[in-house]
C-alpha positions as CSV (number, residue, x, y, z in Angstrom):
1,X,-10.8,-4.7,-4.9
2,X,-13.7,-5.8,-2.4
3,X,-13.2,-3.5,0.7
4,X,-12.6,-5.5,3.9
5,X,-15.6,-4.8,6.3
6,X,-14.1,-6.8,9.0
7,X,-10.8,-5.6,10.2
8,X,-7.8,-7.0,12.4
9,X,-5.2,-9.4,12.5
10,X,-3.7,-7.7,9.1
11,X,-0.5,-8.7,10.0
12,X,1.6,-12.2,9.8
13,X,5.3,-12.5,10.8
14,X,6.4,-10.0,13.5
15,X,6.7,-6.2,13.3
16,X,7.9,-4.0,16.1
17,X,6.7,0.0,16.1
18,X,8.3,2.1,18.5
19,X,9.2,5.7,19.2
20,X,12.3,6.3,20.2
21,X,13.9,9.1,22.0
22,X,17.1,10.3,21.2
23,X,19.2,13.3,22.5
24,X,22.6,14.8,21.2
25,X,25.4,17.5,22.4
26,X,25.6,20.2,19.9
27,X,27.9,23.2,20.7
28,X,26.9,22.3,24.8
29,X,23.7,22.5,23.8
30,X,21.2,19.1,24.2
31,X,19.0,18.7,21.2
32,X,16.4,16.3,21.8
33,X,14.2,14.3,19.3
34,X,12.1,11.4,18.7
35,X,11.9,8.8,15.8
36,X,9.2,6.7,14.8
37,X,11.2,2.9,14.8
38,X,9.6,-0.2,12.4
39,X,11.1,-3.0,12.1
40,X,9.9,-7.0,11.1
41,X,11.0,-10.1,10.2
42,X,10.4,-10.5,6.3
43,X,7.2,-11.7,6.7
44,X,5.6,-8.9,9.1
45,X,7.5,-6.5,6.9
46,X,6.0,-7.4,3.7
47,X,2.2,-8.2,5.6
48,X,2.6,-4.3,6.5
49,X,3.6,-3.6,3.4
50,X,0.6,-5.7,1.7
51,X,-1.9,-3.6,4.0
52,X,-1.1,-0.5,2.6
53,X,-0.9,-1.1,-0.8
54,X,-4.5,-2.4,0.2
55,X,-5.3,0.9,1.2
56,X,-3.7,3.0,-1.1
57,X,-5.3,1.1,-4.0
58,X,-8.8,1.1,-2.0
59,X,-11.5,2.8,-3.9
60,X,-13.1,4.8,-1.1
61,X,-15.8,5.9,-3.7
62,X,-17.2,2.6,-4.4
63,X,-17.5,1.8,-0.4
64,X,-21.1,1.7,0.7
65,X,-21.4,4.9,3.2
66,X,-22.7,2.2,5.9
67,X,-19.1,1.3,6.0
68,X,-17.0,4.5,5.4
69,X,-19.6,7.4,5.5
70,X,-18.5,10.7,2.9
71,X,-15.8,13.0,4.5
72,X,-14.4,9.3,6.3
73,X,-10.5,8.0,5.7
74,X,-10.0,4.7,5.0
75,X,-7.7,3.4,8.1
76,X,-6.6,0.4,10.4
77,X,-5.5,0.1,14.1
78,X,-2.6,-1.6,14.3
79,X,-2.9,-2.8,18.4
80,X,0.3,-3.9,20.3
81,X,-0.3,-7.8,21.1
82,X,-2.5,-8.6,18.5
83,X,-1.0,-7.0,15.0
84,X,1.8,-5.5,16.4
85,X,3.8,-7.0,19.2
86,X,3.8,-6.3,23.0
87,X,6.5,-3.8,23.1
88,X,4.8,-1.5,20.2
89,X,2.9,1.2,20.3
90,X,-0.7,1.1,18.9
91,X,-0.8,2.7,15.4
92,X,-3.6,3.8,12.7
93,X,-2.5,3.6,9.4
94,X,-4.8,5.4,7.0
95,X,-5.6,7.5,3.7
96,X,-5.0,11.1,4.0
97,X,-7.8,12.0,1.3
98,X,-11.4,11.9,2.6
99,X,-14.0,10.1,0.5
100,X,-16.5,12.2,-1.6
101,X,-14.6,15.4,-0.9
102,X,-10.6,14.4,-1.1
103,X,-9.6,16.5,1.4
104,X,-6.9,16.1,3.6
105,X,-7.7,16.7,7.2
106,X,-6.7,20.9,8.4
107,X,-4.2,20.1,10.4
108,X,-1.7,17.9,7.4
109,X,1.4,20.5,6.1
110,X,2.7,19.3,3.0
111,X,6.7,18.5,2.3
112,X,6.1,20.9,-0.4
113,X,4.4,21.6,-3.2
114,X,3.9,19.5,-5.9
């Protein structure tokens, strides 16, 4: 795979990327959270879903340290009004292992362990 040095515009169709905030009554108490919301028209879902399959199957290795120095991610900003649409929030999708080192960044808490 050739690694894309130019980047935006990764996405065709229309895809929506929201938080939304919810609250609930549990036992009179108010428990308050917030989800992260996607949603697209076929073709903006599978365009996202294209992009990180790019990513994911990106070689960061083979990427010439001009473009994605060692201890970089791999990522892409996803802007409202020109990816995303206007009602989004801006988004960077991205590789959680670092290139020369794979390392995830100190803050990341795993599900569990594998």
């Amino acid at each position: 795979m050739k690694y894309k040095q130019t980047k935006g515009n990764e996405i065709e169709g229309h895809l929506d990327i929201i938080i939304s905030h919810n609250e609930d009554e549990n036992d009179g108490e108010i428990i308050k959270w917030d989800e992260v919301v996607i949603h697209g028209n076929p073709e903006g879902l599978k365009s996202l879903a294209k992009l990180l399959i790019e990513i994911a199957e990106l070689n960061q290795e083979k990427v010439e340290d001009k473009y994605l120095p060692a201890g970089a991610r791999e990522h892409y900003h996803l802007r409202p009004g020109i990816e995303l649409s206007k009602s989004s929030i801006e988004v960077i999708v991205g590789r959680l292992d670092a290139k020369g080192t794979s390392d995830f960044y100190k803050s990341y808490i795993p599900k569990d362990k594998i």
